[in-house]
N, C-alpha and C positions, 0 to 999 in steps of 0.2 A: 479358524477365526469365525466367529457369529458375525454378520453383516448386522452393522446398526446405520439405518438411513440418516442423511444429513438432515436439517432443516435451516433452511436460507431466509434471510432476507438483505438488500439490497441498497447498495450508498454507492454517490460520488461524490466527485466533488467541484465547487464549481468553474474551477482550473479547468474542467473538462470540457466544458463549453469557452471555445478562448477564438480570440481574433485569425489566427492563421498567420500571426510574424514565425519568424524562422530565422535566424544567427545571419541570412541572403537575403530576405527579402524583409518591408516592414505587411502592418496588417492587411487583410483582406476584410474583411466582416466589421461591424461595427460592433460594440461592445452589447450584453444582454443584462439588464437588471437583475443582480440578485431574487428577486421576487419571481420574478420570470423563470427564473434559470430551477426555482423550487416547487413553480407550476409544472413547469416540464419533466420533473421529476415525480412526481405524484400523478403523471398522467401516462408516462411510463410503466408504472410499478414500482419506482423505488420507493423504500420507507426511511430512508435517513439518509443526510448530508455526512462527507465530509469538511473539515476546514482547516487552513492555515490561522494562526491567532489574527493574522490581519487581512484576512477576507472578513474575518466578524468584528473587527475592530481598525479601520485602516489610520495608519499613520498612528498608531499606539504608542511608538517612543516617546511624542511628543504629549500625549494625557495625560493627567494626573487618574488616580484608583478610579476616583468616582467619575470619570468621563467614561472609562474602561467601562466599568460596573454598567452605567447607562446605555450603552452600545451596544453591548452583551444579549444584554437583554430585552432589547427593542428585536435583534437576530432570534433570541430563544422565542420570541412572542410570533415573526414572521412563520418560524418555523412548525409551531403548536398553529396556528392558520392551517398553515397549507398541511396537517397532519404526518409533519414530518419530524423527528426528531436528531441530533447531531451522535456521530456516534466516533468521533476524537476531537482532538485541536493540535494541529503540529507547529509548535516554535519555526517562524520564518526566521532561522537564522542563517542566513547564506543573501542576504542583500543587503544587509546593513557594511557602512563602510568601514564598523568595527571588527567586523567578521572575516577582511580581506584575506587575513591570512589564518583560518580556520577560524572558530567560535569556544567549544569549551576544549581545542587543544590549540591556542591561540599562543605564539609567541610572548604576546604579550600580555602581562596579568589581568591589567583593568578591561582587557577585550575579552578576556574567560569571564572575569565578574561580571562583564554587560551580560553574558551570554546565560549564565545560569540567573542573574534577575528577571532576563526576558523572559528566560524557560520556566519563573514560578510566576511570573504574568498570565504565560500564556494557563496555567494551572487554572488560574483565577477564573481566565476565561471560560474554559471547560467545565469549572465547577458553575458557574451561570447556565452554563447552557444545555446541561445534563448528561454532557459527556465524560465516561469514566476513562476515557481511555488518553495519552497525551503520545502519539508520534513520534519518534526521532528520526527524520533522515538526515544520516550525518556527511550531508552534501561536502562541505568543506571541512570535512577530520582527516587529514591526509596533507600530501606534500607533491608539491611543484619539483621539487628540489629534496629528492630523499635524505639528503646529508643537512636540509635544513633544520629537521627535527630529528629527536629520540623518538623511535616506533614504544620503547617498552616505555616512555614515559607516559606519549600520549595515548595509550591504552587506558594507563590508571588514571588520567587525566578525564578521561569520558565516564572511566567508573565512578572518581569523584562527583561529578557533575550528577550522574542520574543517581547517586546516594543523597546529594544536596535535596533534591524533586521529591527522592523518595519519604526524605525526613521532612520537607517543607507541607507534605497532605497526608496523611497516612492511608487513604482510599484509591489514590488514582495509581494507575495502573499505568507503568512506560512501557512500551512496546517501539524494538529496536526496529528500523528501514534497513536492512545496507543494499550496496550497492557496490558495484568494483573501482567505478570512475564514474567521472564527469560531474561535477566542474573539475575536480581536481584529478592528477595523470595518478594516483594511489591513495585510495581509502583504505584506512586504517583496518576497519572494521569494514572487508569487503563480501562477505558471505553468511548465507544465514547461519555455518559451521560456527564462525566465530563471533556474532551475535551471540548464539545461544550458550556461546563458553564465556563471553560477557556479563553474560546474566547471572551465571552461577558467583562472580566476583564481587556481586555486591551487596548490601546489607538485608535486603529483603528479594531473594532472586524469584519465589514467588508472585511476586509483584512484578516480575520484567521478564516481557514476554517478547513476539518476534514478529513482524510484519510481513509477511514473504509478496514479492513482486517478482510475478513473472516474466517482463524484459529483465531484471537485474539479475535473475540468476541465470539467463541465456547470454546475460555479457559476461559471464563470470565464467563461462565452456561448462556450467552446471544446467541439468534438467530441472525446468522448476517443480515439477511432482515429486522429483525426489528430496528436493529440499524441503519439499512441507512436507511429507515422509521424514522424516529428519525430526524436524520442529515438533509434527504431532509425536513423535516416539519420546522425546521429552518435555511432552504437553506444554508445549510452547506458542504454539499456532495460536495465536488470538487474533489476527485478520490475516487478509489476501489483498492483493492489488492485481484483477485479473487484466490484463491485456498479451499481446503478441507482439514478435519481434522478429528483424529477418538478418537474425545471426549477427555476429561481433561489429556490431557498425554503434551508431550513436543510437540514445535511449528511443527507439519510434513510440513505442505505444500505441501500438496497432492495433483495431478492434480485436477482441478477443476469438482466439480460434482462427483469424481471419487467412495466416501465414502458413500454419501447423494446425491442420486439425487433430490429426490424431496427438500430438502433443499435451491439446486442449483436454479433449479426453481421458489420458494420463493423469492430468490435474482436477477434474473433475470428480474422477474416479477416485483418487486418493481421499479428497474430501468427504464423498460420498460412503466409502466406505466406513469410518472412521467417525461418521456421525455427527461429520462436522457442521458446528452452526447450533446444537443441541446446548449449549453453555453460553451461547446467548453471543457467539461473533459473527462476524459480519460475512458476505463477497463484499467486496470493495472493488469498485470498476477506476482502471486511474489508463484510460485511452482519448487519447489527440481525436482533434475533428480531423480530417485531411481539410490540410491547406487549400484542395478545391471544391469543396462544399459552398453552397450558396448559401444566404441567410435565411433562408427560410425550411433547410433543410440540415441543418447545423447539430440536428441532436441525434443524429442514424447510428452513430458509433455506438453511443449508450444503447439506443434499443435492440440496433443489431446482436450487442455485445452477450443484452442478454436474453434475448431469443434465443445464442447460439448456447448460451449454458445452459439454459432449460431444455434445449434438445438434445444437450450431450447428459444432461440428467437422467434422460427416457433411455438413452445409450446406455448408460448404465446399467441401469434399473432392468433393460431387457435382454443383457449379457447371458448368452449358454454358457452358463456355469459349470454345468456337467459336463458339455462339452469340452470347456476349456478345461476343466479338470484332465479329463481324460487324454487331451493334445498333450499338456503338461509331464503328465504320466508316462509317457509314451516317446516325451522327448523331441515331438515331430512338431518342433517350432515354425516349420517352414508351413506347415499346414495351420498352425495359429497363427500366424502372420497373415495368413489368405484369409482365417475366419474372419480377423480384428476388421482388416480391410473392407471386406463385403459388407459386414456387421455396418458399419460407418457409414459406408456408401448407401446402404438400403439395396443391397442387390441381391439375389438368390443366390444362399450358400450351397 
């Protein structure tokens, strides 16, 4: 295979700078203006946000179009300021109290209908703000209670739903999140395997691509480099959600690398090679402050995060190749295992 280099550039989103409540304790931090939260990201290095439809539009259920359409775009105008640009919009659909028991695999009908009008709302919004791309994480597609729904309905259930989206704009571009749990004890659609076999089910599968997050396929007992190995092998990969995770526990969202480096690496590498970012996707950073950061030092995760991928870039990039070849060759893994190691470490091989 010819090595084709990635080219990156850099989103989060503003979930990412957040108070420090936890399910135990309430806030720690006081909250940060939007505004602020896109200074610190332009001072960073990053070039685009992230957004929920109601981080750019809060309390949306209750607007009419044109309050929407005005909100939008008072966000697209903060955004063009601060030389940033939005690069999704994801349907918050997992708070509303019609969502309780799932959204477009809802019990009950008028709860799917809220759920796919939300989901061509939030279209709206994305098309204001210049973003082609529209998120799904399908937080509550799944069951408390496995016998309380049919798995094979609400499969076709979601594929109805992102055909509704897909026929509602003919441009945008859904791109599937999953995850294995949490909120709910079984998501439907738990791995990027079955994401990317969703995609093929429905009316436009080139239009529905795959979001890979690295805690979510470490809750899944999957590597997440292999799952975007995966994705890209059926050029699906159209973002990342880079963070770290310390094995089957609840979602952390750990700085990137922070847990596992050579993990990080792994995923670094996959993208890298593969030339990822060349077609115009993103790295997506989606990592927690820790709960003990003080206010004035509330954004170390992001910069950390990506410090630590820009250095696992140079990892890359300065891999003995022939070396590794020839380990390879030779079958003596235990001596590529020492290379990778030192390699990492910066130590004399």
């Amino acid at each position: 295979m010819t090595e084709v280099k990635g080219i990156y550039r850099f989103s989060f989103g503003p979930w990412n700078i957040d108070e420090g409540a936890d399910p135990f304790g309430p806030t720690v931090r006081k909250p940060v203006a939007l505004a602020r939260k896109m200074a610190a990201a332009k001072k960073m290095g990053f070039q685009g946000m992230q957004f929920h439809d109601d981080d750019a539009v809060p309390d949306l259920d209750g607007k009419t179009a044109a309050q929407i359409e005005k909100q939008a775009k008072q966000i697209k105008k903060m955004l063009s300021d601060h030389g940033l640009v939005a690069e999704f919009v994801a349907p918050r659909l997992w708070f509303s109290p019609k969502t309780i028991d799932g959204a477009y695999t809802s019990n009950d009908p008028k709860c799917r209908k809220y759920a796919i009008e939300r989901s061509k709302v939030c279209i709206d919004i994305a098309n204001v703000l210049g973003a082609k791309s529209i998120v799904l994480w399908l937080a509550r597609e799944g069951s408390y209670i496995r016998e309380s729904k049919n798995p094979r309905i609400e499969v076709l259930q979601i594929r109805d739903a992102i055909n509704a989206m897909l026929a509602y704009d003919p441009k945008t571009m859904i791109l599937i999140e999953p995850k294995p749990n949490e909120p709910v004890d079984s998501a439907i659609i738990p791995t990027i395997g079955h994401a990317v076999g969703l995609s093929y089910m429905t009316d436009e599968p080139d239009r529905v691509g795959v979001l890979c997050e690295t805690a979510h396929s470490i809750l899944a007992g999957l590597d997440p480099s292999d799952d975007m190995a995966y994705a890209l092998a059926h050029r699906k990969l159209r973002s990342v959600h880079l963070n770290d995770q310390g094995g089957l526990k609840f979602d952390q969202d750990k700085s990137f690398g922070s847990y596992n480096l050579r993990r990080a690496f792994n995923q670094v590498r996959v993208l890298e090679e593969y030339g990822y970012g060349r077609n115009g996707e993103w790295i997506g950073l989606d990592v927690k402050t820790m709960r003990t950061q003080k206010q004035d030092v509330n954004t170390k995760h992001l910069s950390n995060s990506l410090a630590t991928f820009k250095f696992l870039v140079q990892k890359v990039r300065t891999l003995n190749k022939k070396l590794e070849a020839q380990l390879i060759a030779a079958r003596d893994y235990e001596e590529l295992d020492r290379y990778l190691l030192c390699h990492l470490m910066g130590v004399k091989y």
